[in-house]
C-alpha positions in Angstrom: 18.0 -0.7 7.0 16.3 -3.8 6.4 12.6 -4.4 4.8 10.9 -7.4 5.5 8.5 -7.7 2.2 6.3 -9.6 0.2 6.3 -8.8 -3.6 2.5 -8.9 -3.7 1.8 -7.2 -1.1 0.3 -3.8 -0.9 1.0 -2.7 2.9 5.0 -3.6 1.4 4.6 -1.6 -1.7 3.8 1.2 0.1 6.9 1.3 2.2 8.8 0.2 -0.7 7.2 3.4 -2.4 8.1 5.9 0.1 11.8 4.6 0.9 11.8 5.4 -3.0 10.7 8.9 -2.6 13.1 9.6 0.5 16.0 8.6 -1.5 16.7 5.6 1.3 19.2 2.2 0.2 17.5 -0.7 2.3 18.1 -4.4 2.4 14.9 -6.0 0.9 14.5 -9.7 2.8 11.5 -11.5 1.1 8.6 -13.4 3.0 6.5 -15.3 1.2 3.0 -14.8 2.2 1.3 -17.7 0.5 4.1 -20.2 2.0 3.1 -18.9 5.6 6.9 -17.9 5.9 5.2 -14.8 7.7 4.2 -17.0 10.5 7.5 -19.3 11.3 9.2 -18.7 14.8 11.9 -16.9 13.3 9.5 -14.4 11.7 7.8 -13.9 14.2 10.5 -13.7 16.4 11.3 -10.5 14.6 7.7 -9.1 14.0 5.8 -10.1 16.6 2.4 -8.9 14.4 3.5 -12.0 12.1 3.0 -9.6 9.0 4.9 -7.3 6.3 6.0 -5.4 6.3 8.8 -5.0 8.6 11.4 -2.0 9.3 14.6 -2.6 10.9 16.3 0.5 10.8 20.2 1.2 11.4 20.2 0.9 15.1 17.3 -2.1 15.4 14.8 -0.1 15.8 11.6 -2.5 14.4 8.4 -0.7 12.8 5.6 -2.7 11.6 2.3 -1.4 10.0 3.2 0.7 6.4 1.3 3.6 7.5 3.2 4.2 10.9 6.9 3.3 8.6 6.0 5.5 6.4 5.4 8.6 8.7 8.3 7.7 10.6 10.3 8.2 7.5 8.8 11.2 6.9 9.5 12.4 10.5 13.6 11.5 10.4 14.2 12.0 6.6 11.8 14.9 6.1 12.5 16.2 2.2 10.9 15.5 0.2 8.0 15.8 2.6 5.2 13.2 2.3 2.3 15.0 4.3 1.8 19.0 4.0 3.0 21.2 6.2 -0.3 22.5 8.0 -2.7 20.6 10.3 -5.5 20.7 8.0 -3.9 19.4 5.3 -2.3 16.5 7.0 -5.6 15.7 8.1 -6.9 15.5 4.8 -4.1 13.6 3.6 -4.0 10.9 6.6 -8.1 11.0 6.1 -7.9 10.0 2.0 -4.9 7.9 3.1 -7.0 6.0 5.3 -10.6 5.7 2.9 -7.9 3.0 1.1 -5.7 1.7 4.3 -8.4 0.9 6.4 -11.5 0.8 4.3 -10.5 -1.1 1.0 -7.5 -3.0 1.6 -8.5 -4.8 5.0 -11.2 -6.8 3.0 -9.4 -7.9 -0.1 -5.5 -9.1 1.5 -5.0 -12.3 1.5 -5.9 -13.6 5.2 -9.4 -12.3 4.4 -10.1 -14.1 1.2 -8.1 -16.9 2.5 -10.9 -17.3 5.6 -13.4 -16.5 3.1 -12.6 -19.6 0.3 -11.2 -22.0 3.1 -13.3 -21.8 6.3 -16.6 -19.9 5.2 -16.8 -21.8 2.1 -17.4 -19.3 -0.8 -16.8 -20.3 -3.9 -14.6 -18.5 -6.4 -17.2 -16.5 -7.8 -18.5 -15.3 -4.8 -15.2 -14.2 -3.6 -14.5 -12.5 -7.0 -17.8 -10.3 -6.2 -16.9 -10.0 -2.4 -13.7 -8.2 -4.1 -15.4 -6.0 -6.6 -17.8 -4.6 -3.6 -15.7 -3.2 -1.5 -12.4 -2.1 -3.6 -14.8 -0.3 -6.3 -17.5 0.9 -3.8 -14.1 2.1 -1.6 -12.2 3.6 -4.8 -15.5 5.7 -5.7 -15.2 7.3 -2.6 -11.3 8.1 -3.1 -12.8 9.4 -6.7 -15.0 12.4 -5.0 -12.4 13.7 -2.8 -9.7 13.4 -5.7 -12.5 15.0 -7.9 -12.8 18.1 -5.6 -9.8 19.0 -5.8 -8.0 18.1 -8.6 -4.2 18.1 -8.9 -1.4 15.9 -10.5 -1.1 14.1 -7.5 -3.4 13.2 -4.3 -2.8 16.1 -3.3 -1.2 18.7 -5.4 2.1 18.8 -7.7 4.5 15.9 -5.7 3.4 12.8 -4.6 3.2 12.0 -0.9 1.9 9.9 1.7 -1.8 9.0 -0.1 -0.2 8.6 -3.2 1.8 5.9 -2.0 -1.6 3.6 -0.4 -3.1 4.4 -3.4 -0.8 2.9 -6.1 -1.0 -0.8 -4.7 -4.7 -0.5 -4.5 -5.4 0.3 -8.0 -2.8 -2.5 -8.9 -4.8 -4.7 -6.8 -8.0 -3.8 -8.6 -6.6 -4.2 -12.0 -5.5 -7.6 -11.1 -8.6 -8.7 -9.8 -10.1 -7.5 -12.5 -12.2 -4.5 -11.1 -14.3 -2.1 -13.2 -12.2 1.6 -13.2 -14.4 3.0 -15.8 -16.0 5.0 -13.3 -12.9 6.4 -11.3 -11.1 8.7 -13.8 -9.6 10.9 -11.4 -8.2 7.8 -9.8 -6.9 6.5 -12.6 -5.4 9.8 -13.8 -3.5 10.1 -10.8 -2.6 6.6 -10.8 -1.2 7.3 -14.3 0.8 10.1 -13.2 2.8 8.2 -10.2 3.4 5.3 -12.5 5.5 7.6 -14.6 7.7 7.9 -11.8 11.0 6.0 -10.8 10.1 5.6 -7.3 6.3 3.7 -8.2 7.5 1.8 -11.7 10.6 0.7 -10.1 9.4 -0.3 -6.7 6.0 -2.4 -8.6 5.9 -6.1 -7.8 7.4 -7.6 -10.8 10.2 -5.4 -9.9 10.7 -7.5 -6.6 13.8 -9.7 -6.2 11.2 -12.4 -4.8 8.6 -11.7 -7.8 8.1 -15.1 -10.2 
């Protein structure tokens, strides 16, 4: 397989993350985000959404969007699982998945502050409080529902598919320097997914394209 990636980015990481879990080799192919590599003709020959990261499995099958890769992954390779076996819970899971996929991420990647700095205008500081809105209003959310039912993980003793959206966003916050203070359970879990192989060894500055 081949994964079309950015080392920066969190949709990547995620995929990254999960290959990592499933015990899946893949052939990392780096696209450079901030040189627009992402939207050259041969790119988006191959991804027609013009974003990473990209799937090419064995038999050419192309998958874009992380959180479909990652659920076909768990669909073909299913052990270890990534979502729980019953309705309910994978609703639950998909739902807190979501909170940071759809809610958080969307407003801090890099088109958005790009349009927000270039063709809006707002200067650096403004942007820098844009951030801190929505990723720690988002993560505070993600903190009740990790608070109410506290585990090691997201959702219990192995790490699955929320676990891996929710990595990349806390590394996001750190780097934008984000107040944390107030998400311990978060940060906890956070903590305990860092300690293992398949996070620490997929992180950015583990990338082949990292600086």
């Amino acid at each position: 397989m081949e994964l079309y990636s950015y080392f920066r980015s969190s949709a990547s990481w995620r995929v990254r993350i999960a290959l990592a879990l499933k015990g899946l080799d893949v052939d990392y192919r780096a696209v450079h985000l901030l040189k627009k590599e992402q939207s050259t003709p041969d790119y988006v020959g191959k991804s027609t959404s013009g974003l990473v990261p990209l799937l090419v499995t064995d038999d050419g099958l192309r998958l874009h969007q992380s959180m479909a890769i990652i659920e076909y992954l768990d669909e073909t390779v299913p052990e270890p699982p990534l979502l729980p076996r019953d309705a309910a819970g994978r609703a639950r899971v998909r739902a807190l998945a979501q909170d940071i996929a759809c809610e958080i991420h969307p407003l801090n990647n890099t088109r958005v502050l790009a349009y927000l700095t270039g063709t809006l205008g707002a200067s650096e500081a403004a942007k820098s409080a844009w951030i801190r809105r929505w990723v720690e209003g988002g993560l505070e959310v993600v903190e009740r529902q990790l608070a109410a039912r506290p585990a090691t993980f997201c959702d219990g003793e192995a790490p699955g598919l929320a676990d891996c959206v929710l990595v990349p966003q806390v590394f996001n916050a750190q780097r934008f320097e984000c107040e944390l203070g107030h998400v311990p359970h978060v940060m906890r879990v956070h903590a305990a997914c860092m300690a293992l192989p398949a996070f620490a060894n997929t992180q950015p500055l583990a990338c082949p394209d990292a600086p």
